[in-house]
TORKOLNU-440130 format. One line per 8 residues: number of its first residue (from 1); for each residue x, y, z of N, C-alpha, C, CB. Coordinates in steps of 0.02 Angstrom, whole numbers, padded with zeros to 5 digits. Each point is the difference from the previous one (the first is absolute). Glycine has a CB too. Layout:
BEGIN
NUM = X,Y,Z,X,Y,Z,X,Y,Z,X,Y,Z | ... .
//
This chain:
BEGIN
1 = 01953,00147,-01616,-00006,00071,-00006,-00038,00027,00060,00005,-00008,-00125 | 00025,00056,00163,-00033,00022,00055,-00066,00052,-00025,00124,-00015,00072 | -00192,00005,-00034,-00040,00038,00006,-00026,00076,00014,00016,-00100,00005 | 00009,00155,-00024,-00012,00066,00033,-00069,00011,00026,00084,00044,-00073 | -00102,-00033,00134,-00067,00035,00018,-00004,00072,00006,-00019,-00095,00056 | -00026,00120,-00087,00020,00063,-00003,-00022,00024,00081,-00014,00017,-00148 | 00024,00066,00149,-00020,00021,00060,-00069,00002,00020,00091,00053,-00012 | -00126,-00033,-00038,-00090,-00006,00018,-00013,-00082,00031,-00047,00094,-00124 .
9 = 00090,-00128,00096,-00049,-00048,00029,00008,-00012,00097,00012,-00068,-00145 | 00078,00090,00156,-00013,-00021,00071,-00026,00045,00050,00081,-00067,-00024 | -00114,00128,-00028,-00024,00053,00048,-00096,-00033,00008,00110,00133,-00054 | -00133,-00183,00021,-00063,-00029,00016,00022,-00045,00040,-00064,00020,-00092 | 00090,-00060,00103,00016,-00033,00052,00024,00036,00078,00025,-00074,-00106 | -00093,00056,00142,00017,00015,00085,00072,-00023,00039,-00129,-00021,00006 | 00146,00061,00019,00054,-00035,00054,-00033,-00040,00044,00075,00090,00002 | -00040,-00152,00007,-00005,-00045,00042,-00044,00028,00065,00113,-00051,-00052 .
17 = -00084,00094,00084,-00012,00026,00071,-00084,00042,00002,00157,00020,00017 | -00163,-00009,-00096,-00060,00031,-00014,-00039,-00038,-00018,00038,00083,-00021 | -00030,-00139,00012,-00053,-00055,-00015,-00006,-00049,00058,00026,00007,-00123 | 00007,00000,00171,-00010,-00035,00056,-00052,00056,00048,00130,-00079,-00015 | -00121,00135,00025,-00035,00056,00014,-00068,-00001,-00002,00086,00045,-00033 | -00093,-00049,-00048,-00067,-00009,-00017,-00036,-00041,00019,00027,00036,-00068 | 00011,-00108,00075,-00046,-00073,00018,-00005,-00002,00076,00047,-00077,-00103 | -00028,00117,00139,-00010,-00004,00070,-00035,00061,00018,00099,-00069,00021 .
25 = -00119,00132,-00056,-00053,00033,00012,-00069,-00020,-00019,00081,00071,-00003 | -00086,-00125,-00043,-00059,-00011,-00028,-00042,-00068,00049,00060,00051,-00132 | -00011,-00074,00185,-00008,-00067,00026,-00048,00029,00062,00127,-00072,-00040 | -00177,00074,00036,-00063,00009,00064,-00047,-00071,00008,-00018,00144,-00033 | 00008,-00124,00100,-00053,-00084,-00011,-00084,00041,-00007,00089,-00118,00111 | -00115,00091,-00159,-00064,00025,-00053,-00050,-00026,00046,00044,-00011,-00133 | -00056,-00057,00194,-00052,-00025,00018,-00012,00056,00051,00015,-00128,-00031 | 00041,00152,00086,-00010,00035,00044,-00048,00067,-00001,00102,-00058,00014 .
33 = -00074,00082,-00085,-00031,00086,-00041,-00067,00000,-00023,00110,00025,-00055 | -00137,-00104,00040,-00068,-00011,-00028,-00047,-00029,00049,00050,-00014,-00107 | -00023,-00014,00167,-00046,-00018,00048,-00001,00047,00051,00012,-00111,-00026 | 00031,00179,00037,00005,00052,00063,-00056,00019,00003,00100,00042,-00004 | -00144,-00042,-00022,-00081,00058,00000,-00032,-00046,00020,-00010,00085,-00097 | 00012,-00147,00084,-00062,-00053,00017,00003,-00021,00070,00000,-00049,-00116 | -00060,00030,00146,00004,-00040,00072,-00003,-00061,-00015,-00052,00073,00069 | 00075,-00090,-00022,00001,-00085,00002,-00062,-00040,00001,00097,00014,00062 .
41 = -00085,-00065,-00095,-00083,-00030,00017,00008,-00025,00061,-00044,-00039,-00113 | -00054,00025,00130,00005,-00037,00057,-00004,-00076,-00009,-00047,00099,00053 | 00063,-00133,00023,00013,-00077,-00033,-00057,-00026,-00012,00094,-00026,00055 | -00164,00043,-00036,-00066,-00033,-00065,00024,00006,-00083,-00111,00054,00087 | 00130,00024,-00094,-00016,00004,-00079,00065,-00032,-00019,-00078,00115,-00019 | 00150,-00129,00046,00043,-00034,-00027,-00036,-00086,-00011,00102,00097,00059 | -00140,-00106,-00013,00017,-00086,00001,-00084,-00015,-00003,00136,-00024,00093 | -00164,00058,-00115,-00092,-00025,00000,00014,-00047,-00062,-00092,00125,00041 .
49 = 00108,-00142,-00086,-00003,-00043,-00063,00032,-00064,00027,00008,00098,-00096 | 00035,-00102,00129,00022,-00057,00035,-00039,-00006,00045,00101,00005,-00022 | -00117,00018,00075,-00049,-00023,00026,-00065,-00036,-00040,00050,00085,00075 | -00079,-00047,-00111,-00061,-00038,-00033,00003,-00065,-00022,-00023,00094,-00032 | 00112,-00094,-00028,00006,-00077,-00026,00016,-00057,00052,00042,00054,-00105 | -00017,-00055,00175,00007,-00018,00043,-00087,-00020,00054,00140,00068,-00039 | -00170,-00021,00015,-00081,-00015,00026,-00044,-00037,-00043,00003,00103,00052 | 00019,-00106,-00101,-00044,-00022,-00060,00032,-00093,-00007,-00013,00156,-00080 .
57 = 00067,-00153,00074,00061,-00078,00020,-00050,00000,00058,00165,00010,-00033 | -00173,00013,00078,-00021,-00054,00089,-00074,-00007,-00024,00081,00062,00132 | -00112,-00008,-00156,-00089,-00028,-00018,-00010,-00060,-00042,-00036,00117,-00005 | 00081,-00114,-00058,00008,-00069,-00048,00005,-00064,00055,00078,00067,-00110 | -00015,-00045,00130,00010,-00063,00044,-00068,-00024,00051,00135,00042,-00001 | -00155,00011,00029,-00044,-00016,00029,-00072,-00037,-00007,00072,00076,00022 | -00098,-00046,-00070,-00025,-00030,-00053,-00009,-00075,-00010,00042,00095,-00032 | -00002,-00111,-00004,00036,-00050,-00004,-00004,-00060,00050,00058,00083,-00054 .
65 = -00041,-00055,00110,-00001,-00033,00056,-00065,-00039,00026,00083,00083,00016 | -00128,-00019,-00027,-00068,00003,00021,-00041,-00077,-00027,00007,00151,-00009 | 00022,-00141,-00073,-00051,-00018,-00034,00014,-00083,-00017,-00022,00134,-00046 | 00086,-00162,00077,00016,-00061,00013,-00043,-00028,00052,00108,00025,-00037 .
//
């Protein structure tokens, strides 16, 4: 037995062309819009924590060395 849909229902349903529409207006890249105001760090404040664990490894070692 075939199914009737009535008319309300295919008037909630988007056309194809309108649902492709939508998904390509909504497509922005979000990192660009949230980092525009900020300055860049400088390369101390990016990399001071690596540096330290990298200073703290050569003192151990050193250490170490010493005390043989």
């Amino acid at each position: 037995m075939p199914v009737k849909i009535r008319e309300t229902a295919w008037s909630v349903v988007p056309a194809p062309a309108a649902a492709i529409e939508n998904v390509t207006a909504v497509n922005t890249s979000p990192g660009l819009f949230l980092s525009a105001g900020m300055e860049s760090q400088s390369w101390w404040a990016a990399n001071k924590y690596v540096l330290a664990a990298v200073s703290i490894v050569g003192i151990v070692i050193a250490v170490i060395a010493w005390m043989r």
